[in-house]
C-alpha positions in Angstrom: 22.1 118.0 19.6 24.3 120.3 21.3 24.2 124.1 21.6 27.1 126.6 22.7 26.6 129.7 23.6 29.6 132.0 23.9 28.8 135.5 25.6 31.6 138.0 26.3 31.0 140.5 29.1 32.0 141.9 32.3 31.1 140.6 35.6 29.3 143.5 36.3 27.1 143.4 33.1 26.4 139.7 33.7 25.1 140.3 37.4 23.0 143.2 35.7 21.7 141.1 33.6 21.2 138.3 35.6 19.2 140.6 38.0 21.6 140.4 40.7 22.4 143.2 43.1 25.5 145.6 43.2 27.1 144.9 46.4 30.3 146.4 45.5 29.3 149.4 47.9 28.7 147.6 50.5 31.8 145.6 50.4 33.7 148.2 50.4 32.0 149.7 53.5 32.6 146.2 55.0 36.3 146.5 54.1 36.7 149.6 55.6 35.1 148.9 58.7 37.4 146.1 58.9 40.4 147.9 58.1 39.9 150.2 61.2 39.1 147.4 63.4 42.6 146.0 62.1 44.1 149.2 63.3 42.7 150.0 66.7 43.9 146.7 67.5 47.3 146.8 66.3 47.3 149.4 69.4 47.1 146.3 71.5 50.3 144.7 70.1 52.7 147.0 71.9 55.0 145.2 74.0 54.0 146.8 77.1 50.8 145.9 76.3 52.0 142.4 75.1 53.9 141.3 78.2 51.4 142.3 81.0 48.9 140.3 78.5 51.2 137.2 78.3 53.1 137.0 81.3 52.4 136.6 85.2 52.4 139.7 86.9 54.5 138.4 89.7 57.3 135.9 90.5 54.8 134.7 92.7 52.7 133.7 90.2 55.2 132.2 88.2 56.2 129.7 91.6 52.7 128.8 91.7 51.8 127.8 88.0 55.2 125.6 89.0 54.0 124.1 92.3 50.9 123.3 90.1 52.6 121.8 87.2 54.7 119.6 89.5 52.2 118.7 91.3 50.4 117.2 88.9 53.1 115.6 87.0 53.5 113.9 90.5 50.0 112.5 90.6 50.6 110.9 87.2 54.0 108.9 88.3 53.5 106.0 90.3 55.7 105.4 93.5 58.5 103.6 94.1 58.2 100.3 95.6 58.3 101.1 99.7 58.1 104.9 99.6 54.6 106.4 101.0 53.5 109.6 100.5 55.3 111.4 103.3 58.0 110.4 101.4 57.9 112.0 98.8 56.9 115.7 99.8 
C-alpha cells in the first residue's frame, strides 16, 4: 500500500512547522560582516600595495633568488665527463 502526501507551503512555514529555527537574521548578519570584510580588503589590492607585496624590494634581491635558482638547477645536472668542480664556477 502506498501513501502520498502532497503539501504545498513555503520554506518558511515548513521550518515552522517542523520546529526549526529562523536563522534568516542571523545570516544576514553573517553576510554583512562578510561583505565589510570583503571591502576593507579590497583596500589591499591597490597596486602600490600589490607590488611591494609581490615583488622584491631590491634588484639585489632579485640577483639572489637567481644565484639561488641556478644554483640549484646546478646541483641537479651531473658533470661532464673530466670537468671538476672548480670548473664549473
Amino acid at each position: 500500500m502506498k501513501v502520498t502526501v502532497n503539501v504545498d507551503c513555503t520554506p518558511e512555514e515548513a521550518r515552522a512547522f517542523i520546529g526549526l529555527p529562523n536563522i534568516a537574521p542571523l545570516q544576514e548578519r553573517m553576510m554583512k560582516e562578510l561583505e565589510n570584510r570583503m571591502a576593507d580588503n579590497l583596500q589591499n589590492l591597490d597596486p602600490e600595495t600589490f607590488m611591494k607585496t609581490w615583488l622584491p624590494l631590491t634588484m639585489e634581491s632579485w640577483g639572489e633568488m637567481q644565484k639561488m635558482f641556478w644554483g640549484q638547477m646546478q646541483m641537479g645536472m651531473p658533470m661532464p665527463a673530466g670537468a671538476t668542480e672548480k670548473d664549473s664556477k
